[in-house]
C-alpha positions, 0 to 999 in steps of 0.5 A: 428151127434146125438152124438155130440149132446148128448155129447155136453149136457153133455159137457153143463150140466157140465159147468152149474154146475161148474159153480153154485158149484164155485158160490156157493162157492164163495158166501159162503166163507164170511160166514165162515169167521167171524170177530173173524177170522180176528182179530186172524189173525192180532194179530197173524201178529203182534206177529209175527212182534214184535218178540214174535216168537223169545222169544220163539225160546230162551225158547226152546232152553234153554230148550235144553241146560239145559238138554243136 
């Protein structure tokens, strides 16, 4: 009996903190984020859908072939 008790306080104990860690981490997540974040972010998206990654793709690719 007495071990069950005690494993059982232990078993709580872990939960609080688990608990308190995931809060804490969630919570803190919007302060890493900044706005800058955001709009790098959507730049990039943008990019990206314009085919600015494709005019790049063709530089090295070129690239390749005038030096093979």
């Amino acid at each position: 009996m007495t071990s069950w008790v005690v494993l059982g306080t232990i078993a709580l104990i872990a939960l609080i903190m688990a608990g308190c860690f995931g809060y804490v981490a969630w919570r803190d997540r919007r302060r890493v984020s900044s706005p800058d974040d955001d709009a790098a972010a959507r730049d990039a998206q943008h990019w990206h859908e314009t085919g600015g990654h494709s005019s790049r793709e063709g530089a090295w690719l070129r690239n390749i072939r005038d030096h093979q």
